[in-house]
Phi, psi and omega in degrees: 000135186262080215306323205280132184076348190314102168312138151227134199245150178210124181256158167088016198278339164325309208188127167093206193321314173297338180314293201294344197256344182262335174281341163279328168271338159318329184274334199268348154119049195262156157260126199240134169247125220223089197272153175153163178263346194270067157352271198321332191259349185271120184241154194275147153258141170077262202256343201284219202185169225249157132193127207275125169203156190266107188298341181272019161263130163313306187291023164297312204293332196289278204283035163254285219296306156287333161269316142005286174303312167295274203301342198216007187080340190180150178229122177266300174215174159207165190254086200267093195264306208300174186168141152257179176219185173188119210252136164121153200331148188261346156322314181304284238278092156304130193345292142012293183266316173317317162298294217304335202255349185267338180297307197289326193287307155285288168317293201317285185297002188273319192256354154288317184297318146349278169260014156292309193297352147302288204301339174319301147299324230267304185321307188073014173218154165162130156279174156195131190223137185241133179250120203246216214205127167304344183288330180259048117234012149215030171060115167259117188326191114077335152247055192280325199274331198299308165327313165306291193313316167292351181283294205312340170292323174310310175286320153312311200293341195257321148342291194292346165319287165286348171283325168257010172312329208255022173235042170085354189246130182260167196218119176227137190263153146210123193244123204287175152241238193283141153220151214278073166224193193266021194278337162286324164289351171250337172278000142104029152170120163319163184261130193236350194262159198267355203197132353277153181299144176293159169274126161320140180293333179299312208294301178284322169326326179271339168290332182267335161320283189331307203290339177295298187299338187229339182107172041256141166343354189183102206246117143300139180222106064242135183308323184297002168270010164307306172312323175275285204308311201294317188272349159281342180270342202233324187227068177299002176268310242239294158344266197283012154265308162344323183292324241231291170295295191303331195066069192293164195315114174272258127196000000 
């Protein structure tokens, strides 16, 4: 994918990761529509343009996908970034929260992706790259619904693979581990463990940029986090007793 002049929609752009991910294509020369509820925190890089929406409304996706098209002509990719978490007992977790994390975390990119796939077709081009979790290939205890939800993105995002190849569009995951935002303080207990240290957000943000342009489907970021998903998908008994001693890695 060829970055320069490129539409790109990135949810989650206020702050933290989306942030970071709207300013590296922006530097790469991308037009970027740079999604979020926070008006005040949303910034454009360059050329791109603004658009304010709540992922937990259904109609969010139809009018991100239409100020794209109004404003700018054409939608090349998008970067379905946004996600809350939520650390603690799933007994604790209301009804409420429970909803809220399966809309944004799920639904919200299930239905931009929705009203992505025309113009897209129409194109005969388009990436969409969804940013899931090491918490969804390899389940964290103590996160189970956050969890659920990056897996079941995963498992879409590797469907839809197939389903749209022969129209031109490519479709890709990236699952970050600790990257250093404020996203352990809105899930409602900081992140405390010594190992693995969080990742700058510029760090991975450049990883999901590489990965929009060139690829490979499905990029861990730090890559040595393959290893824990390969062994929790092939001896998951073998996994969480490991897990149980090392305290393995969350996202």
């Amino acid at each position: 994918m060829d970055l320069a002049g490129a539409v790109v929609v990135v949810t989650g752009a206020s702050r933290g990761l989306g942030a970071a991910a709207a300013a590296e294509l922006g530097r790469r020369g991308a037009v970027v529509v740079a999604v979020g509820r926070d008006a005040a925190a949303l910034r454009a890089p360059g050329c791109g343009s603004v658009c304010v929406a709540d992922l937990r409304d259904p109609a969010a996706a139809e009018t991100i996908v239409a100020h794209a098209l109004t404003t700018h002509g054409r939608l090349d990719a998008v970067v379905a970034n946004a996600g809350v978490g939520h650390a603690g007992d799933l007994a604790g977790m209301s009804p409420d929260r429970i909803t809220e994390l399966i809309a944004v975390n799920l639904t919200a990119p299930i239905l931009l992706t929705r009203a992505a796939l025309s113009p897209m077709r129409a194109a005969r081009s388009g990436s969409l790259l969804y940013v899931t979790s090491i918490a969804g290939a390899v389940g964290v205890p103590g996160e189970n619904v956050y969890s659920a939800t990056k897996a079941a993105l995963e498992s879409f995002a590797d469907t839809l693979r197939a389903e749209v190849r022969a129209d031109g569009i490519r479709v890709c995951t990236v699952l970050p581990g600790v990257v250093d935002t404020g996203f352990f303080v809105t899930r409602g207990r900081p992140y405390d463990r010594r190992f693995p240290r969080p990742m700058p957000a510029a760090r991975v943000a450049n990883k999901i940029v590489d990965a929009l342009v060139k690829g490979p489907d499905r990029v861990f970021v730090p890559r040595w986090l393959a290893g824990p998903a390969a062994l929790r998908a092939s001896a998951p008994r073998l996994y969480r007793t490991l897990e149980r001693r090392f305290d393995a890695p969350s996202g």
